[in-house]
C-alpha positions as CSV (number, residue, x, y, z in Angstrom):
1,X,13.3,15.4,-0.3
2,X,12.3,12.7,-3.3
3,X,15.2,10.5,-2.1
4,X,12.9,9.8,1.0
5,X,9.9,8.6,-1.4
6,X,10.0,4.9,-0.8
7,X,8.5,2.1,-4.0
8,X,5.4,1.1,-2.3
9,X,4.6,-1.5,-5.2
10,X,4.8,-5.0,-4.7
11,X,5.4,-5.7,-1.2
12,X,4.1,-7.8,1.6
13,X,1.8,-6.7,3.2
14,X,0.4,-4.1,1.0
15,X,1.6,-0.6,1.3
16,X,-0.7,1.2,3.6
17,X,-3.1,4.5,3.4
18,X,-0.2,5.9,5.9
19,X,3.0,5.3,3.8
20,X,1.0,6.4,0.8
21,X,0.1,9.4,2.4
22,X,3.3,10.2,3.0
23,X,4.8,9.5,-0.3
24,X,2.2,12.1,-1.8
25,X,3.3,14.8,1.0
26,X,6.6,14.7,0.1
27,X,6.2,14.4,-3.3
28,X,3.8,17.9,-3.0
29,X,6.5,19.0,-0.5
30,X,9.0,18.5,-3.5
31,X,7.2,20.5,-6.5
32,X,6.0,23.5,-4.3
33,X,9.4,23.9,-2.4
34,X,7.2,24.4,0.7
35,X,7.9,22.0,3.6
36,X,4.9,23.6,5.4
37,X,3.0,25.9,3.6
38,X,1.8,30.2,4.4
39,X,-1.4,29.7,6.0
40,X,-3.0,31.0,2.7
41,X,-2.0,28.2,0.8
42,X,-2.6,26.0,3.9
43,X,-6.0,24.5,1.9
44,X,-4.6,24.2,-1.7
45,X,-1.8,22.4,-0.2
46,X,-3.9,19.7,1.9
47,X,-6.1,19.5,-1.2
48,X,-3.4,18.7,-3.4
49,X,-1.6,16.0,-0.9
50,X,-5.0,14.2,-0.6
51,X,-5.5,14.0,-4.0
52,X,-2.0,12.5,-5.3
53,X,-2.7,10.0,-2.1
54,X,-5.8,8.7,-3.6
55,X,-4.4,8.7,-7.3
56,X,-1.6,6.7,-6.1
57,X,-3.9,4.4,-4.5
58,X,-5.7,3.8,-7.4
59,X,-2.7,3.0,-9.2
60,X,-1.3,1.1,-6.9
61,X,-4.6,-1.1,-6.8
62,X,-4.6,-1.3,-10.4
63,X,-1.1,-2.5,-11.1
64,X,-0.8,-6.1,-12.5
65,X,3.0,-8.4,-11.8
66,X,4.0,-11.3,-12.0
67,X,6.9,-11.5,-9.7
68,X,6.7,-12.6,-5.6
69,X,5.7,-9.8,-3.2
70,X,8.7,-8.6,-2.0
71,X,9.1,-8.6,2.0
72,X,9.9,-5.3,4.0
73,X,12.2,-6.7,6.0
74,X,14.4,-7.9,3.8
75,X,14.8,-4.9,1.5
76,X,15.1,-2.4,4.6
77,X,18.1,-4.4,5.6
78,X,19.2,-4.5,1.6
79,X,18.7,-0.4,2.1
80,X,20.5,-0.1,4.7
81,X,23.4,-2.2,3.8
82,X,23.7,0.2,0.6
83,X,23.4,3.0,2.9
84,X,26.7,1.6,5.2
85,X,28.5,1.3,2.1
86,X,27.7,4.8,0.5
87,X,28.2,6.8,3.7
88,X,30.8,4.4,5.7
């Protein structure tokens, strides 16, 4: 599931309240095993994913670089040439 966590840092535009959402689903996905939670846990789950989201927006805010913004484009295509190569 982690393999499908993206870096979000750095890029042009900004990562967005969507994609770091995501990131911080799978990530809870990851540590409770659950890919959808019982119904009981339904709240501690949601609770959990919304807080990692807005602790990773904070961080990602606060982060200081020197290097260019790196465009989307350009490393999907990078991905997926690494992809062609690993899987044929």
């Amino acid at each position: 599931m982690c393999r499908n966590i993206k870096p979000l840092y750095n890029f042009a535009p900004p990562a967005t309240d969507e994609e770091i959402r995501a990131a911080s689903l799978q990530f809870i996905r990851k540590i409770t095993g659950f890919n959808k939670p019982a119904k009981i846990n339904e709240a501690a789950f949601e609770h959990a994913v919304n807080q990692v989201a807005q602790i990773s927006k904070n961080l990602l805010a606060s982060l200081v670089t020197a290097a260019a913004p790196r465009d989307r484009e350009v490393e999907a295509l990078k991905a997926k040439a690494r992809a062609k190569l690993r899987f044929g």
